[in-house]
Residue, then its C-alpha position, 0 to 999 in steps of 0.5 A: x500500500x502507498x501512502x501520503x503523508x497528509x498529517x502526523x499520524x501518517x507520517x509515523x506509519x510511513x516510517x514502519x517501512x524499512x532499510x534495504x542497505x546501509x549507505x554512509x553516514x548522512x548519506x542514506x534516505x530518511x527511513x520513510x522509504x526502509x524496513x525497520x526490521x532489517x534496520x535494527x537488528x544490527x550494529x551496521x543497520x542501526x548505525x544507518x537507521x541513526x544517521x537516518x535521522x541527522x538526514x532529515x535535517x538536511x531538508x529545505x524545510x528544515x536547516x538547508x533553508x527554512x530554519x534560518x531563512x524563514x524567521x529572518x524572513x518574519x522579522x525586522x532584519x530583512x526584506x524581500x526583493x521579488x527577484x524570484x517571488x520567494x519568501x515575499x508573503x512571509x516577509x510580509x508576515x502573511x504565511x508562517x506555514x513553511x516555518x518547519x515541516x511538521x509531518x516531516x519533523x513527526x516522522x524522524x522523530x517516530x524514527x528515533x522512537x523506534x531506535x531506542x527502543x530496538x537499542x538493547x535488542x541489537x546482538x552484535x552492539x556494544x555496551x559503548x554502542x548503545x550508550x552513545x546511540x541513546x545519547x545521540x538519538x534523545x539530543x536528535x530528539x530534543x531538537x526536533x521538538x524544540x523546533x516544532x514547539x518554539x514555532x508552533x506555540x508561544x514561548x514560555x517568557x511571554x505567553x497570551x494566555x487569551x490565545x494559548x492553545x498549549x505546546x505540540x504533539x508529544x509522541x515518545x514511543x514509534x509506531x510499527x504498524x501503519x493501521x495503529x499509527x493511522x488511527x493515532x489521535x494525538x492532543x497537543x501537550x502544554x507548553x511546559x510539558x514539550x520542555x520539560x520533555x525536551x529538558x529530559x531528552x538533553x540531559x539523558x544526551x549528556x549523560x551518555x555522550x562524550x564530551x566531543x563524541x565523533x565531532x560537530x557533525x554528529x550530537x556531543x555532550x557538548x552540543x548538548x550543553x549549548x542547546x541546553x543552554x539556549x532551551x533554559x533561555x527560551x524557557x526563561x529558566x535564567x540559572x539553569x541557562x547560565x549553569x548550562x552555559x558555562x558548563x558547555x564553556x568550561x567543558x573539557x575536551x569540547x569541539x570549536x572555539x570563540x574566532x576573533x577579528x583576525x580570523x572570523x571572516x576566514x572561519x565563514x570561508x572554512x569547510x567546516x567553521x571553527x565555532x561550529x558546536x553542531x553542524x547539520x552536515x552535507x557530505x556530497x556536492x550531489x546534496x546540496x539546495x542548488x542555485x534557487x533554494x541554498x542558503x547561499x542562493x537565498x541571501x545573494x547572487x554572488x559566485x564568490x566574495x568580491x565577484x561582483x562583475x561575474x554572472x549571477x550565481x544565485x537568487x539573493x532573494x532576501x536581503x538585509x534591511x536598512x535597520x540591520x545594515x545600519x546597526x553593523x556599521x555599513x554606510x554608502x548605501x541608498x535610501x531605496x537599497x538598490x545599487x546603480x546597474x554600473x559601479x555600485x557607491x562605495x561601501x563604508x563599514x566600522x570596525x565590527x568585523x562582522x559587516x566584512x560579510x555583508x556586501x554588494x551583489x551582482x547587478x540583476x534588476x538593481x544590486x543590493x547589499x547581501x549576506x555572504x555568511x555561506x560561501x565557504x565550503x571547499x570553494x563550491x557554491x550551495x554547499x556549505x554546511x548548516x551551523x546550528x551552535x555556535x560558541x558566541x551563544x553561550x557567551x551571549x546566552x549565559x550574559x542574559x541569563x545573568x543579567x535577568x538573575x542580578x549579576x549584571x557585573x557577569x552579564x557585562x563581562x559576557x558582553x565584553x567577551x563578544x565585542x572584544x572579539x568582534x570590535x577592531x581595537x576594542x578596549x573595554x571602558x574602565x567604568x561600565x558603558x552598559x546598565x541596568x536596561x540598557x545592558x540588556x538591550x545591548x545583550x540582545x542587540x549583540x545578539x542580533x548582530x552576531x547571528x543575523x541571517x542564521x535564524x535567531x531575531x524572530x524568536x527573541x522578538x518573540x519571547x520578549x513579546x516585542x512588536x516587529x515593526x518594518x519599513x520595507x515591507x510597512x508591516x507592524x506585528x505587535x506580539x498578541x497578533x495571531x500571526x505570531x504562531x503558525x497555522x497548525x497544518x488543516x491535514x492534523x485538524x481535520x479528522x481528529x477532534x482532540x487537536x486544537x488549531x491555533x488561535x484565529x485561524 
């Protein structure tokens, strides 16, 4: 029988089927389309089965594109140019389905229950086999839910309680069989039991993985801490944050490192970037988006940094907005954006290093300034590996976290870490330059500026229950618009009457 995945329940029935052969590493079909019978009763096959679930994340709709492009698209940080009709109605904060793929996030997820619960059936694993695929599968685990419910539903620092119809779908044992997986009718958990379920997932992660495991390629007790770090943030657990923080700071034998002005433009040209904590990684050239849909395609039309008289590469469909380009340091560009057809104005940038990575694109239709944040990997276009942790965060985060506990003395020497790092020359002030508010907006402005493209400014506008205002498109959003939370897809709706849809819709 052939089934379409039309909602969740489907999408767990679909993954029953099973592995025929076991490919390398992220290099194998998710396990919609295998057996899981043969997968899991070997060393070799459960191997494929967990690498299996790192292959979803490669998806357009998950970190090869939407997860970053997608909130930057809803906030104030960027604008869409209609150069090829992509993301102008989530620019326009009109749709916010493509956000994350719910049926297939749901359907790795019924993989990864189904690999736990075949761990300790395995004849020819060992004991340190099962330790680490039952680390890597529940830190695999807590980021997909960690996604889904960070987009499907408030966060938990501002909730509308008139509007709150609770977290999303917690599902913590697979389905094996399609007639028991199509009859599933899930309620949606709350909002503090998707994280507190996530919390537990992160630290069974910990518990059982090293603290580098096989590298940022795969899930470390490392990767662990930092997203652990970022949860506690969302969750507005502030010592639980900092404590997480440091421990992924302090953590010997971890993966990465801060960069500095000196080397932090050639870290975004590295194969793999030297602060990668967790990277979802694409092992072959034949993996990569292409020219239309690559984070690099997304955000610029250049074929590499400087080649702006070279042919047009890819779509550059969303662009930095004025706001953005003016709080990095950049100057010389038109109050309109656009670029003359010829030699475009010269560009005047502050000593932030981090501007160096934003420039102008190939003149198609008028030039713009774009992102170059993905033109690195191994000098081929579309290709570059997806950083989902970085080390900046866990200064960026733990200083949050300290300032809302009291210690704004620890919040400003996480501050200082990061503008020491990215500020040309940069000293810091023998009396504070930073207090009390304005501390923390600085820590957020950092923030911004530090993972600007990557993803990151929609949710902090949206766990601090800010109005996202924009010039380009004129859109104001304040935080008790029902646009803030995306339609939960009518396929989950329909048909099961315990699912709540989101408000207003």
């Amino acid at each position: 029988m052939k089934m379409n995945i039309k909602n969740l329940s489907a999408a767990l029935a679909l993954t029953v089927m099973g592995l025929a052969s076991c490919k390398k590493a992220l290099d194998i079909p998710p396990r919609t389309s295998l057996d899981a019978g043969l997968a899991l009763t070997s060393r070799a096959g459960m191997e494929a089965a967990v690498n299996s679930v790192y292959s979803v994340l490669k998806g357009l709709r998950q970190y090869g594109r939407d997860h970053f492009a997608v909130p930057e698209a809803l906030s104030d940080n960027t604008f869409a140019n209609g150069r090829s009709n992509r993301l102008i109605n989530e620019n326009r904060n009109l749709n916010l389905a493509n956000m994350v793929n719910w049926q297939t996030s749901y359907g790795a997820i019924n993989e990864i229950n189904l690999n736990l619960a075949a761990i300790d059936k395995v004849p020819d694993a060992s004991d340190a086999d099962r330790q680490r695929w039952r680390g890597e599968l529940s830190f695999l685990r807590a980021l997909y839910y960690f996604d889904l419910v960070k987009n499907y539903a408030y966060i938990p620092t501002y909730v509308v309680a008139s509007q709150n119809k609770g977290g999303v779908v917690l599902v913590l044992e697979g389905f094996d069989n399609a007639e028991a997986a199509v009859n599933f009718r899930p309620k949606r958990a709350t909002i503090a039991e998707c994280y507190a379920q996530i919390m537990t997932d992160l630290r069974t992660a910990i518990a059982n993985l090293s603290a580098s495991n096989k590298g940022r390629n795969f899930a470390s007790r490392h990767a662990a801490l930092a997203l652990g770090s970022r949860v506690a943030l969302y969750e507005g657990q502030w010592q639980r944050a900092d404590s997480f923080a440091t421990a992924a700071i302090t953590l010997a034998g971890g993966i990465g490192a801060m960069t500095n002005t000196s080397n932090y433009v050639a870290g975004w040209r590295a194969a793999d970037h030297p602060e990668g904590i967790f990277q979802v990684w694409y092992a072959t050239l034949a993996e990569n988006l292409g020219v239309n849909e690559s984070l690099a395609a997304t955000h610029t039309t250049l074929s590499a940094p400087g080649a702006l008289n070279s042919p047009r590469q890819g779509q550059g469909d969303l662009m930095p907005s004025a706001p953005l380009l003016t709080d990095l340091g950049i100057s010389g560009v038109a109050a309109n954006l656009v670029g003359p057809a010829g030699t475009p104005p010269t560009l005047t940038y502050s000593n932030d290093i981090r501007n160096r990575l934003f420039e102008w694109g190939v003149n198609a239709a008028g030039r713009y300034v774009e992102c170059t944040k993905w033109m690195g990997k191994n000098g081929n276009p579309n290709w570059d590996n997806s950083v989902v942790l970085r080390w900046p965060e866990l200064y960026l985060n733990r200083a949050e976290a300290r300032y809302h506990l009291g210690n704004e003395a620890g919040a400003y020497a996480d501050l200082n870490i990061i503008r020491a790092a990215r500020y040309v020359g940069f000293t810091a002030p023998a009396t504070p330059d930073f207090s009390g508010q304005a501390l923390l907006d600085e820590i957020l402005r950092q923030r911004n500026l530090e993972f600007a493209m990557e993803g990151h400014r929609w949710f902090d506008l949206k766990r601090y229950g800010r109005t996202i205002v924009k010039t380009n498109p004129a859109v104001n959003l304040p935080p008790t618009d029902f646009r803030i939370l995306p339609r939960i897809p009518l396929n989950e709706i329909e048909g099961n009457p315990n699912m709540e849809q989101n408000f207003g819709y």
